[in-house]
N, CA, C and O atoms as a GROMACS GRO file, in nm:
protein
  560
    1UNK      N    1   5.018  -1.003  -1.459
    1UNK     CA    2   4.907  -0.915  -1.492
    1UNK      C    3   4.773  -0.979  -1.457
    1UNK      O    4   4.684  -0.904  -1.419
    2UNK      N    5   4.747  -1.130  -1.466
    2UNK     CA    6   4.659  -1.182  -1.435
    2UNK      C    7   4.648  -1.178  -1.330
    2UNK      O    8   4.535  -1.139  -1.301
    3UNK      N    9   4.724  -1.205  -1.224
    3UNK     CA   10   4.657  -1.206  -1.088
    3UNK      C   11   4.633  -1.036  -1.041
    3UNK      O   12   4.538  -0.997  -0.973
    4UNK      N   13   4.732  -0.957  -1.090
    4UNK     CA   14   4.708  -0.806  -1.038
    4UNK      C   15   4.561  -0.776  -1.048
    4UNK      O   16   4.497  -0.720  -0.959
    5UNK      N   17   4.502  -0.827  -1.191
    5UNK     CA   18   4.386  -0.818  -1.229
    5UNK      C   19   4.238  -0.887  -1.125
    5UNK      O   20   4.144  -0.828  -1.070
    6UNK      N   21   4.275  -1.040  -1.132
    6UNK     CA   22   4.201  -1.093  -1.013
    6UNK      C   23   4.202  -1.013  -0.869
    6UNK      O   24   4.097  -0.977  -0.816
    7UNK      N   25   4.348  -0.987  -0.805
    7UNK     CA   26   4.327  -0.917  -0.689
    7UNK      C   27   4.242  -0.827  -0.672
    7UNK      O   28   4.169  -0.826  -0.573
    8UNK      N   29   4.236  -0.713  -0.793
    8UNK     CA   30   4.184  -0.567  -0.786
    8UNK      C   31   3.979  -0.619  -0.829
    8UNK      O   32   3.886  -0.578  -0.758
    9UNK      N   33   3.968  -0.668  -0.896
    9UNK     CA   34   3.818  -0.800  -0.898
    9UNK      C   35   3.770  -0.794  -0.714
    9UNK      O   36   3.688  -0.731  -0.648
   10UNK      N   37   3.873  -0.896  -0.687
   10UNK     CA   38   3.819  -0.958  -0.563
   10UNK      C   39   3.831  -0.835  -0.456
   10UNK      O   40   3.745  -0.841  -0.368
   11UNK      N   41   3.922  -0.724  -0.446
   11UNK     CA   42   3.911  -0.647  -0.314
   11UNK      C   43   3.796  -0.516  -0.396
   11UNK      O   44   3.757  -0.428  -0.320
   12UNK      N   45   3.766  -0.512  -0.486
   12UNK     CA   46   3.704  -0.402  -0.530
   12UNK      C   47   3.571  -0.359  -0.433
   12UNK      O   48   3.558  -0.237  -0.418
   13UNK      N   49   3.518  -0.405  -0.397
   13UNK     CA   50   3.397  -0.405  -0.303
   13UNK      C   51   3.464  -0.341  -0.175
   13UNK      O   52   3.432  -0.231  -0.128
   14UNK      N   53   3.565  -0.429  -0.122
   14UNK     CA   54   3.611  -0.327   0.006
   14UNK      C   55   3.703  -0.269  -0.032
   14UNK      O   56   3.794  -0.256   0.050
   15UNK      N   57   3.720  -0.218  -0.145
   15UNK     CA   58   3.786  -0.068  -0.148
   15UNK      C   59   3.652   0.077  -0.117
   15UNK      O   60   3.656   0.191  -0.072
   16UNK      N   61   3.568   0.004  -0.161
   16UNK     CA   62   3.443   0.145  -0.121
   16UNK      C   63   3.396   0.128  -0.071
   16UNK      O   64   3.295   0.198  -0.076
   17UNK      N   65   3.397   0.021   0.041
   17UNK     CA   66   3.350  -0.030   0.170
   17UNK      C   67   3.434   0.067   0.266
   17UNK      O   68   3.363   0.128   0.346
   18UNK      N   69   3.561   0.091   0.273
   18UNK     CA   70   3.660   0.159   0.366
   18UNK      C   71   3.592   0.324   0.294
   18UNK      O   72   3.674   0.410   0.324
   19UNK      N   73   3.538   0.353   0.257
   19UNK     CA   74   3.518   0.498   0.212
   19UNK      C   75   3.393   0.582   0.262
   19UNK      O   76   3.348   0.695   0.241
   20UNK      N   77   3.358   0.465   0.342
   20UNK     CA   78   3.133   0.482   0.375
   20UNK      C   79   3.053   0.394   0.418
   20UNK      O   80   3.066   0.285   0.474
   21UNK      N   81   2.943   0.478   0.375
   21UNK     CA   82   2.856   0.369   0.382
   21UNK      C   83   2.808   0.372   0.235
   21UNK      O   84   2.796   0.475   0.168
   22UNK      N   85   2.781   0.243   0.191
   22UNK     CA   86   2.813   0.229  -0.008
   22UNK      C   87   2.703   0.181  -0.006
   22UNK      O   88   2.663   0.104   0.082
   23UNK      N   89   2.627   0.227  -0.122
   23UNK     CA   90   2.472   0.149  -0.160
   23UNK      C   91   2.529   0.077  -0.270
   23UNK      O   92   2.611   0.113  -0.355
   24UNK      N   93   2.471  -0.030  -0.253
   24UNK     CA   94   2.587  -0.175  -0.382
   24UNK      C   95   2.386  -0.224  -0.416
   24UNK      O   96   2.285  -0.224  -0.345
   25UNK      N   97   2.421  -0.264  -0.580
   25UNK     CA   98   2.341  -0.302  -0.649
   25UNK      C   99   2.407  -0.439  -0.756
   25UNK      O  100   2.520  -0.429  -0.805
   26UNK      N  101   2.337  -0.537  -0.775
   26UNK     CA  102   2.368  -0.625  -0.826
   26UNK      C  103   2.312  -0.637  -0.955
   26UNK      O  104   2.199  -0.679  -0.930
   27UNK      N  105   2.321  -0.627  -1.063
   27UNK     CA  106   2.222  -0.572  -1.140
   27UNK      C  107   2.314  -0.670  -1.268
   27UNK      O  108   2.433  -0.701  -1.271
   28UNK      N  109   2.203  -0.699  -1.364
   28UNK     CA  110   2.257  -0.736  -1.523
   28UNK      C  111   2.224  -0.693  -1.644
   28UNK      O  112   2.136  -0.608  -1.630
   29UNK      N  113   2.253  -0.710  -1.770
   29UNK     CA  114   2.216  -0.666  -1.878
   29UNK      C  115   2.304  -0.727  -1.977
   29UNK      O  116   2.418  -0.772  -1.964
   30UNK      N  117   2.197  -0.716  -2.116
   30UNK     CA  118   2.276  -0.786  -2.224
   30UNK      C  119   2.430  -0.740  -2.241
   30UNK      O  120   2.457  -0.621  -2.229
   31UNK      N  121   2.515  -0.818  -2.264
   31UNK     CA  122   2.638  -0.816  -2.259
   31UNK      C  123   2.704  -0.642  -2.360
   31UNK      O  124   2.780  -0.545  -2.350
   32UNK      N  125   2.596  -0.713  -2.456
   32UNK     CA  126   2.642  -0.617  -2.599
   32UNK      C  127   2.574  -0.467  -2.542
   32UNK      O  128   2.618  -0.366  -2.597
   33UNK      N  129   2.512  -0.455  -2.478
   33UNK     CA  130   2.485  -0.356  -2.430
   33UNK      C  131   2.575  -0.254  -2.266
   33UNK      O  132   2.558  -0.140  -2.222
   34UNK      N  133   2.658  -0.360  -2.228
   34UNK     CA  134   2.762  -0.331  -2.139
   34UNK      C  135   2.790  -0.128  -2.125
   34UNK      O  136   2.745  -0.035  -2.058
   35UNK      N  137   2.891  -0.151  -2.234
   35UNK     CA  138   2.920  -0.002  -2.258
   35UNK      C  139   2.828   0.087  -2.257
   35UNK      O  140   2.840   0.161  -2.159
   36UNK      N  141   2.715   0.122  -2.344
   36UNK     CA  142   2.626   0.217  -2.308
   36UNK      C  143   2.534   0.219  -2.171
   36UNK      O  144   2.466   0.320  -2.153
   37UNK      N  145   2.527   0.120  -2.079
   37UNK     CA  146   2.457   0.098  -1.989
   37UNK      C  147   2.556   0.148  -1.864
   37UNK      O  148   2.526   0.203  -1.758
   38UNK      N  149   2.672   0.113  -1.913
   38UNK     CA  150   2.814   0.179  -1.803
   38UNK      C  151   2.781   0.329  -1.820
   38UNK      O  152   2.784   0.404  -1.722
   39UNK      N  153   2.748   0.377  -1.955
   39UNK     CA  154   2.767   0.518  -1.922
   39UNK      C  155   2.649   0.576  -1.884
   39UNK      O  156   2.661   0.691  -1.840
   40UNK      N  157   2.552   0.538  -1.887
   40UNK     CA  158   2.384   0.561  -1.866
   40UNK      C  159   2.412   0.588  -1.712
   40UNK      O  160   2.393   0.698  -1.660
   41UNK      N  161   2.473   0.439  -1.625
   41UNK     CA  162   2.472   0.465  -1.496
   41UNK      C  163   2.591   0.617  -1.440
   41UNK      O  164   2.586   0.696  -1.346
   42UNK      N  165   2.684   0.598  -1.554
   42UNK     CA  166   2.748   0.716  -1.465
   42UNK      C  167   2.699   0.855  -1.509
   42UNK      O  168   2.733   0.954  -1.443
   43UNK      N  169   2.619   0.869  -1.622
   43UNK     CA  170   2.566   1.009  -1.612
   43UNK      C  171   2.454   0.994  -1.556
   43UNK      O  172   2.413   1.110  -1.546
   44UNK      N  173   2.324   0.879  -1.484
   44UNK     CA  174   2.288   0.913  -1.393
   44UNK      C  175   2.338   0.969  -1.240
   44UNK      O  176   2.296   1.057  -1.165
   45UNK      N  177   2.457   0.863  -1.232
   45UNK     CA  178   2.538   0.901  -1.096
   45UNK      C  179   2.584   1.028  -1.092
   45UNK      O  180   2.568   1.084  -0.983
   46UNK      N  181   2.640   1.097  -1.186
   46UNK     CA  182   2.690   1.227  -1.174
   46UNK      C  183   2.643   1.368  -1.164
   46UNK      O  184   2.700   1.472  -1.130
   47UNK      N  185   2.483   1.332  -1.213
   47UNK     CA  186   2.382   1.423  -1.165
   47UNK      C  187   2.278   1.420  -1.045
   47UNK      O  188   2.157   1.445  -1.054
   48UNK      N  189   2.342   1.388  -0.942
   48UNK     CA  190   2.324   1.354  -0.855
   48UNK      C  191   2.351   1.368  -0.734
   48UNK      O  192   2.408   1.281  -0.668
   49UNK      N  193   2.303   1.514  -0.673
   49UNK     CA  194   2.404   1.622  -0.607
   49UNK      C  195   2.447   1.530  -0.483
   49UNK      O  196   2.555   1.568  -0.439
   50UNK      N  197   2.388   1.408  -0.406
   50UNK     CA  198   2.437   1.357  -0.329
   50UNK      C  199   2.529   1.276  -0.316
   50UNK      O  200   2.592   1.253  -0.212
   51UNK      N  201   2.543   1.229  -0.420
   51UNK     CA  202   2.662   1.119  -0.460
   51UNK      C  203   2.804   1.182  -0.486
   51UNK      O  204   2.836   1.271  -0.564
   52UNK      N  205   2.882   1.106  -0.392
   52UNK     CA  206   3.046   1.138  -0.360
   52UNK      C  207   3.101   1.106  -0.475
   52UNK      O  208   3.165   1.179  -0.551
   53UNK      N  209   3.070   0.979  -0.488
   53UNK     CA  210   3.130   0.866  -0.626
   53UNK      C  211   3.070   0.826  -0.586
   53UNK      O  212   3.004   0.839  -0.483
   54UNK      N  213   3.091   0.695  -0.744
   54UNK     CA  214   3.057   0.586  -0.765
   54UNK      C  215   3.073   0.510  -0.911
   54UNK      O  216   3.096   0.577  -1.011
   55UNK      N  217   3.061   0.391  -0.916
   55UNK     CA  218   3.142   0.328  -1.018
   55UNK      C  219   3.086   0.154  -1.020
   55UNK      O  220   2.998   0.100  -0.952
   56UNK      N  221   3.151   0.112  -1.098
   56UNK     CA  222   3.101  -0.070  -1.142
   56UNK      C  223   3.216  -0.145  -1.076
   56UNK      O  224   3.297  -0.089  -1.003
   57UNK      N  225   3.220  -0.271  -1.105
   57UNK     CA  226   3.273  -0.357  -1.159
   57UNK      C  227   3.189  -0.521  -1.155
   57UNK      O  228   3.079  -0.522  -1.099
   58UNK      N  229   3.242  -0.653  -1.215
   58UNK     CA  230   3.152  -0.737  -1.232
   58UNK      C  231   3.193  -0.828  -1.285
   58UNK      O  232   3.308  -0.858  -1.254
   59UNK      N  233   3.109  -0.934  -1.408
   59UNK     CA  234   3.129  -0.980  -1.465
   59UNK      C  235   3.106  -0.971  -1.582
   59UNK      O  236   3.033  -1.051  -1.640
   60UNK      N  237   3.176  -0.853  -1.651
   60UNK     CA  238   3.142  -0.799  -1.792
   60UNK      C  239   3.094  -0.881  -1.892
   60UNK      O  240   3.010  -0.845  -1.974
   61UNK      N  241   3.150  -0.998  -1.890
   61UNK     CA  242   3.124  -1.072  -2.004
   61UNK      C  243   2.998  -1.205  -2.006
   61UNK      O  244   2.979  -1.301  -2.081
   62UNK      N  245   2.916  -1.143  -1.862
   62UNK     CA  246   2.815  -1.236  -1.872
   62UNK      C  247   2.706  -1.145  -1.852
   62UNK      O  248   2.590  -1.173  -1.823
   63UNK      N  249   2.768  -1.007  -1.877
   63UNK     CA  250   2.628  -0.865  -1.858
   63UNK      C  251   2.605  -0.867  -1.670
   63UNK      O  252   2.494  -0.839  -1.624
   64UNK      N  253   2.720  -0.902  -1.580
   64UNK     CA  254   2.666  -0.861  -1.454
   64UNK      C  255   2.723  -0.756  -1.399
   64UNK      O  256   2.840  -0.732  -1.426
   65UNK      N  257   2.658  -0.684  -1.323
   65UNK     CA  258   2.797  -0.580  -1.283
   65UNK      C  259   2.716  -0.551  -1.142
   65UNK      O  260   2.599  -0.574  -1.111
   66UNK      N  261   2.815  -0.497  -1.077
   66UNK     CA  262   2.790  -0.436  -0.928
   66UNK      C  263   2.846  -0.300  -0.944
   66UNK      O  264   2.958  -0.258  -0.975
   67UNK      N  265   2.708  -0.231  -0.906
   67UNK     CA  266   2.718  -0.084  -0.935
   67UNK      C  267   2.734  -0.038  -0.749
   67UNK      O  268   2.697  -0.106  -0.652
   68UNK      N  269   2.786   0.065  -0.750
   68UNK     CA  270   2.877   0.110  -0.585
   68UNK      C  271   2.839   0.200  -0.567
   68UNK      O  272   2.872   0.254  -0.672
   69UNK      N  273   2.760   0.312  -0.484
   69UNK     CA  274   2.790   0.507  -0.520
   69UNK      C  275   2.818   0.518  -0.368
   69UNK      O  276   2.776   0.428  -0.295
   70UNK      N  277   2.870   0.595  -0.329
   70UNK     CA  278   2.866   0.707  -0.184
   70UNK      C  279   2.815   0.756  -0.179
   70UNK      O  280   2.773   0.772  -0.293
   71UNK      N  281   2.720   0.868  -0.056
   71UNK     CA  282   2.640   0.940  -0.035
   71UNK      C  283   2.519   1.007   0.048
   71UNK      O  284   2.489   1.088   0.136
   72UNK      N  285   2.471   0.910  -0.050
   72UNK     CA  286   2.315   0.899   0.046
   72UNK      C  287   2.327   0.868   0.166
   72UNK      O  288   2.428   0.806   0.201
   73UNK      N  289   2.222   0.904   0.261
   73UNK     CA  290   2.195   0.810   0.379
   73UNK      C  291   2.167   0.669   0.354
   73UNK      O  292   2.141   0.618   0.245
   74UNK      N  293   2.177   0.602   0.489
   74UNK     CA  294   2.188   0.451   0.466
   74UNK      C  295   2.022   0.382   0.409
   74UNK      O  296   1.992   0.278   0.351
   75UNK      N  297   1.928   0.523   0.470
   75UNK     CA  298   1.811   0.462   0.420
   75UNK      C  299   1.731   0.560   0.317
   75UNK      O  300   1.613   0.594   0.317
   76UNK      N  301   1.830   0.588   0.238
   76UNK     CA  302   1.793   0.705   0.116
   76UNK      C  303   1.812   0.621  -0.003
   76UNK      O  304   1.927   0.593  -0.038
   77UNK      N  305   1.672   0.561  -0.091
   77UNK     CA  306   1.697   0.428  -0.148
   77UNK      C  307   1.659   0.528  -0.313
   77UNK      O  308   1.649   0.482  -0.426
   78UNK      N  309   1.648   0.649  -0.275
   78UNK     CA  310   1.580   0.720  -0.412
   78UNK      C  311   1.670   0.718  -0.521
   78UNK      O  312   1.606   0.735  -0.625
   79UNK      N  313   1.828   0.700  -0.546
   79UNK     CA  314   1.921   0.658  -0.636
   79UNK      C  315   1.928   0.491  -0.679
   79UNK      O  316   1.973   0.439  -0.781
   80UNK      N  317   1.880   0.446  -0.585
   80UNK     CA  318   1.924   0.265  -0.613
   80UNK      C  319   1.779   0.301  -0.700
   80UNK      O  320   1.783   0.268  -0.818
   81UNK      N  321   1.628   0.377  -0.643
   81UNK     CA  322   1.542   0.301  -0.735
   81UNK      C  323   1.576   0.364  -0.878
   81UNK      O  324   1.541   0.296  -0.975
   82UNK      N  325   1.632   0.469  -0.900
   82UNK     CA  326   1.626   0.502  -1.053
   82UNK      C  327   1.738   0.435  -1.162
   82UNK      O  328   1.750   0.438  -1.284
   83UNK      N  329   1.826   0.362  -1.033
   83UNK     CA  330   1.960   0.273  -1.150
   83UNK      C  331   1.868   0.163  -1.179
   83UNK      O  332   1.888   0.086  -1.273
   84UNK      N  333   1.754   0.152  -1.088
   84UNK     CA  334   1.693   0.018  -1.105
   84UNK      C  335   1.586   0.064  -1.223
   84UNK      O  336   1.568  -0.012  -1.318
   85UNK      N  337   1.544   0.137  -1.217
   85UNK     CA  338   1.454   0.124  -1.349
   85UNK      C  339   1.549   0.148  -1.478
   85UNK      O  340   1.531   0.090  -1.585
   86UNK      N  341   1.681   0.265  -1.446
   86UNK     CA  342   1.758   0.204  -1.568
   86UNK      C  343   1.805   0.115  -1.612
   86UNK      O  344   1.874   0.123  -1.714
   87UNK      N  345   1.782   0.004  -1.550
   87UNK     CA  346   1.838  -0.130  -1.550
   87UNK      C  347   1.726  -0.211  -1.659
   87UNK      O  348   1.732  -0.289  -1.755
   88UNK      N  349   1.622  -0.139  -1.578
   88UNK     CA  350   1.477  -0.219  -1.696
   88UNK      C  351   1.480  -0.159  -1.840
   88UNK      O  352   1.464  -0.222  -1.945
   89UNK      N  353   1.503  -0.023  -1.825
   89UNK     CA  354   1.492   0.059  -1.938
   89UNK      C  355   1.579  -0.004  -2.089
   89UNK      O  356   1.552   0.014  -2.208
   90UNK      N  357   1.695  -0.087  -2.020
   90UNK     CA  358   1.813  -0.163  -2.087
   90UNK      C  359   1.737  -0.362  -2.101
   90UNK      O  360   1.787  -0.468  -2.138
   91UNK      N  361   1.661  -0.339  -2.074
   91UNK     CA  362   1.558  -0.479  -2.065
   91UNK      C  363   1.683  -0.547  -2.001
   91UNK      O  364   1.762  -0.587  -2.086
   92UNK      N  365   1.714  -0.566  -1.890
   92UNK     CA  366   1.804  -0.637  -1.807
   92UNK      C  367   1.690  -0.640  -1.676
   92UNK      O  368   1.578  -0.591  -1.662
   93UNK      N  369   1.791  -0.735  -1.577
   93UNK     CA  370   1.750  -0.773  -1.429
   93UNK      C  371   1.769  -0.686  -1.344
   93UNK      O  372   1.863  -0.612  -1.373
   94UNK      N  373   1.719  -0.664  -1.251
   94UNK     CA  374   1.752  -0.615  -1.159
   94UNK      C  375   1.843  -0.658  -1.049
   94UNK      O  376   1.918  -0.593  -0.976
   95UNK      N  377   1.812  -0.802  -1.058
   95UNK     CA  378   1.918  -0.887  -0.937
   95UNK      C  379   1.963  -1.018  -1.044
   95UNK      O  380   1.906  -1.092  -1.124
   96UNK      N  381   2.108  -0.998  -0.991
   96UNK     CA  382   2.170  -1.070  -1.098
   96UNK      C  383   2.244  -1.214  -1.018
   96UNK      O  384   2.163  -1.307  -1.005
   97UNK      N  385   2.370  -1.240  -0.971
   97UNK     CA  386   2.369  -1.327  -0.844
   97UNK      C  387   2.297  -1.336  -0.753
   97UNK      O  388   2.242  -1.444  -0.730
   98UNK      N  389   2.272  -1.204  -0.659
   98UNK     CA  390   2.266  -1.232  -0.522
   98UNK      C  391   2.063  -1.243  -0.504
   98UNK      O  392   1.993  -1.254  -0.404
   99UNK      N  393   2.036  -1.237  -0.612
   99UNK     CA  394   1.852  -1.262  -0.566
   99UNK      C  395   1.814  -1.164  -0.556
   99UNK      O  396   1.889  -1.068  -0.578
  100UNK      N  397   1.666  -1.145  -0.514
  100UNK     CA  398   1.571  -1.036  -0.497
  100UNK      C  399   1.588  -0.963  -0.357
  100UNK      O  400   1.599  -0.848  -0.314
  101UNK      N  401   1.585  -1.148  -0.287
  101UNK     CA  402   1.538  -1.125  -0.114
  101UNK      C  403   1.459  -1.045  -0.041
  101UNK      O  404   1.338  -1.040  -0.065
  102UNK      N  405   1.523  -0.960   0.071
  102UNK     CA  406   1.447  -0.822   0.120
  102UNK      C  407   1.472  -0.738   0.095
  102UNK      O  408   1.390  -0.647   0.087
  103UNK      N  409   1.619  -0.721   0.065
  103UNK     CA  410   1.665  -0.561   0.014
  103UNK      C  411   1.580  -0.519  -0.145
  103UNK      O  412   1.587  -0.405  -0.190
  104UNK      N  413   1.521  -0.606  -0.200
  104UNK     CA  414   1.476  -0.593  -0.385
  104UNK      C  415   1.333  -0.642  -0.389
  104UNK      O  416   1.283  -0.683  -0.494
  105UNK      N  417   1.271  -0.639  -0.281
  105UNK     CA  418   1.146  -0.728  -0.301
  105UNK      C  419   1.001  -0.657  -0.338
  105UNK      O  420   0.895  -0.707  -0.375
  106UNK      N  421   1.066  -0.433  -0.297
  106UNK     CA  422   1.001  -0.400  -0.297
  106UNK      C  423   0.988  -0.342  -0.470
  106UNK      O  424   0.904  -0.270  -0.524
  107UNK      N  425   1.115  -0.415  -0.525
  107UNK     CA  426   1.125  -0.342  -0.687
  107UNK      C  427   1.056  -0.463  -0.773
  107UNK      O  428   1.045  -0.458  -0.896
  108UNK      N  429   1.015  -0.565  -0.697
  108UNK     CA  430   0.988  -0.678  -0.778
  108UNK      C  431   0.927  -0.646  -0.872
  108UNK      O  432   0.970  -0.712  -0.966
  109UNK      N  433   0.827  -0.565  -0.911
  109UNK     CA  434   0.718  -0.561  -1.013
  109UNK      C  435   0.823  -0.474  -1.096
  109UNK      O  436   0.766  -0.473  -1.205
  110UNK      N  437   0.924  -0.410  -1.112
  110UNK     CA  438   1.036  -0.350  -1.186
  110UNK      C  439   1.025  -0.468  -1.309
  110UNK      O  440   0.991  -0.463  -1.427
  111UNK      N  441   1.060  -0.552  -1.237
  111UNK     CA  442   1.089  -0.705  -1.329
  111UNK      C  443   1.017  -0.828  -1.374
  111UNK      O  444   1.054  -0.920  -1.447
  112UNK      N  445   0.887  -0.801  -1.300
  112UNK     CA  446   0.794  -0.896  -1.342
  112UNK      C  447   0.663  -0.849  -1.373
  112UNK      O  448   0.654  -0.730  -1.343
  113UNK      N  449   0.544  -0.902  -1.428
  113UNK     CA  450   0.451  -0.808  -1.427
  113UNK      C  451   0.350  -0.924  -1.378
  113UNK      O  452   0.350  -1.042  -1.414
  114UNK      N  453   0.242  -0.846  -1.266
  114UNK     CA  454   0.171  -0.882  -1.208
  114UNK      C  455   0.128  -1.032  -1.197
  114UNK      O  456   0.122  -1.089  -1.088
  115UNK      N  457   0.100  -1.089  -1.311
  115UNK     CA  458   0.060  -1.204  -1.306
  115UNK      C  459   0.199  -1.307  -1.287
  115UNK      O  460   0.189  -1.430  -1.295
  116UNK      N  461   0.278  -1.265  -1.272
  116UNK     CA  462   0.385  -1.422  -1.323
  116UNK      C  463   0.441  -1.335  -1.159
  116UNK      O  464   0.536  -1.390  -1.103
  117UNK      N  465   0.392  -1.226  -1.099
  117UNK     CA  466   0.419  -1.229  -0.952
  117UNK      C  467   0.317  -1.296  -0.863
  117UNK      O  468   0.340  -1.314  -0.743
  118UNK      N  469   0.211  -1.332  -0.919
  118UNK     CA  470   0.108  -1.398  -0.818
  118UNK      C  471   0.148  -1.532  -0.862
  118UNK      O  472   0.159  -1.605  -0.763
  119UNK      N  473   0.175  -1.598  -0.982
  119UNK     CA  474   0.219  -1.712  -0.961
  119UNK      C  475   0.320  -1.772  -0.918
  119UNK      O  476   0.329  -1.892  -0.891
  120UNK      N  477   0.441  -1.644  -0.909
  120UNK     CA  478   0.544  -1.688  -0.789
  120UNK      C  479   0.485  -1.687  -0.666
  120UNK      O  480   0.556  -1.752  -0.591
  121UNK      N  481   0.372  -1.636  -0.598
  121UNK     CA  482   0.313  -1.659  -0.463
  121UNK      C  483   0.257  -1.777  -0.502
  121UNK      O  484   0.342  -1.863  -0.478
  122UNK      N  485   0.195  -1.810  -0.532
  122UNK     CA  486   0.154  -1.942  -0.540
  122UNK      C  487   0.216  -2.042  -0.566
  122UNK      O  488   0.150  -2.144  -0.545
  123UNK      N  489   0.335  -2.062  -0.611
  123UNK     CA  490   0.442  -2.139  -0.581
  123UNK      C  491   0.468  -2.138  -0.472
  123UNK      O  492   0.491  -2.243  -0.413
  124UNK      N  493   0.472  -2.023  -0.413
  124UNK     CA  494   0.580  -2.057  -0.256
  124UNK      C  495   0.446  -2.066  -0.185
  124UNK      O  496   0.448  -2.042  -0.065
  125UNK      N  497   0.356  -2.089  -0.229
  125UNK     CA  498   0.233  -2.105  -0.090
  125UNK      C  499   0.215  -2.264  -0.111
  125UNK      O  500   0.186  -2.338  -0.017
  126UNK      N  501   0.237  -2.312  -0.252
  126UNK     CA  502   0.236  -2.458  -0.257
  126UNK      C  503   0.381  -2.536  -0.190
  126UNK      O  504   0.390  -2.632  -0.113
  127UNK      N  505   0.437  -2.492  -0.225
  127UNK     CA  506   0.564  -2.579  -0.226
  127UNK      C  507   0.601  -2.524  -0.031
  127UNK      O  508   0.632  -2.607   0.054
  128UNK      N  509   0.588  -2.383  -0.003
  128UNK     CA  510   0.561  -2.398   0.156
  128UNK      C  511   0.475  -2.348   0.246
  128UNK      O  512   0.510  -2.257   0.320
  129UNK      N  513   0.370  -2.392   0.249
  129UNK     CA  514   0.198  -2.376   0.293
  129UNK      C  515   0.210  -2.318   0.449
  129UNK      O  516   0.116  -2.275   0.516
  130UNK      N  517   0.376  -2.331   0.496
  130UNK     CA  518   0.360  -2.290   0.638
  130UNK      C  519   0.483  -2.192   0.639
  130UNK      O  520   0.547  -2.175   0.743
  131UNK      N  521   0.508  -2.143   0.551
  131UNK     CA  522   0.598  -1.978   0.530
  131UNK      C  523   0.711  -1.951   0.610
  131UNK      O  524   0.763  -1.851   0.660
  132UNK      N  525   0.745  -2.147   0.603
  132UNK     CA  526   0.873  -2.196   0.722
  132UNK      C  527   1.031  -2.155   0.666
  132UNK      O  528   1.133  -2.140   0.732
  133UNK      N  529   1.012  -2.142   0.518
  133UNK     CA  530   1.138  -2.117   0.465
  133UNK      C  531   1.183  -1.967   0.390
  133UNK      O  532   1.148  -1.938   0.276
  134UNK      N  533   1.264  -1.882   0.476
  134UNK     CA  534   1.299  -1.754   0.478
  134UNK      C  535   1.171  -1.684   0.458
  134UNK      O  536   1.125  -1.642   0.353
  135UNK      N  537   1.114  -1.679   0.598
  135UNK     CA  538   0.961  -1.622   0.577
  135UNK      C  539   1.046  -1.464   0.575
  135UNK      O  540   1.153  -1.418   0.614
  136UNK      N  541   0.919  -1.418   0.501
  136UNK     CA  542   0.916  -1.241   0.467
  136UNK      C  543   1.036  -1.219   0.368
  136UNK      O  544   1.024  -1.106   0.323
  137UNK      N  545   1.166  -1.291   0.307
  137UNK     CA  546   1.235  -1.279   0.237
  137UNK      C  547   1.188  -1.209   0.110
  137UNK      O  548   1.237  -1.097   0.092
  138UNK      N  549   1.090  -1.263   0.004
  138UNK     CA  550   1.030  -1.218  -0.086
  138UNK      C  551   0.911  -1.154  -0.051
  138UNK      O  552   0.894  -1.032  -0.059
  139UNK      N  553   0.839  -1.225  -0.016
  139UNK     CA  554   0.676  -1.181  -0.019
  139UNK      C  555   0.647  -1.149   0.160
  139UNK      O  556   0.720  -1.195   0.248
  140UNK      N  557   0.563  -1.088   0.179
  140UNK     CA  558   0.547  -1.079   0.351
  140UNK      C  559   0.423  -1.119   0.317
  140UNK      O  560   0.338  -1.137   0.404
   0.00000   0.00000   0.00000
């Protein structure tokens, strides 16, 4: 049962990878809040005349989950931004493993508020004054 379990974990991503093109979100939240935040996302997802499916999975027990839907066009981002403010609405992250980077950089202020975003620029203007390391990743 344990490994059936691990397998279906580890291929879950390309199971709705073979179905589309999948808008995947990395997202977290307090643990204890799991369940109602599972269902928040699927009655947002379900009202949502464009969406085929869509569904979780993650690391439940550390509040991470990777949310999946079908649908949209590849550059139709108007569902990722409203799981993302439900994500805040649940005082959780928006990016949970995989970082902000470029795909999340434009939700940054979702998660930070103004000032503790200029002092992340000013970190990366100190620490790299010549915008040598993954330039435009976060900030352009």
């Amino acid at each position: 049962d344990k490994a059936a379990l691990w397998n279906y974990r580890e291929h879950a991503s390309d199971a709705w990878t073979q179905s589309g093109y999948v808008h995947k979100l990395d997202v977290s939240v307090d643990p204890n809040a799991i369940a109602e935040f599972a269902d928040a996302v699927m009655a947002l997802l379900n009202v949502q005349s464009e969406i085929s499916s869509g569904g979780f999975f993650g690391h439940i027990a550390d509040g991470n989950l990777h949310i999946e839907f079908l649908g949209p066009d590849r550059d139709d981002y108007r569902v990722d931004e409203l799981l993302l403010h439900l994500v805040t609405q649940f005082r959780g992250s928006i990016s949970a493993e995989h970082g902000i980077g470029r795909a999340k950089s434009q939700y940054l202020h979702l998660a930070h508020d103004p000032a503790t975003i200029a002092s992340m620029r000013n970190i990366k203007s100190l620490l790299d004054p010549a915008n040598a390391l993954n330039p435009g990743v976060l900030f352009s």
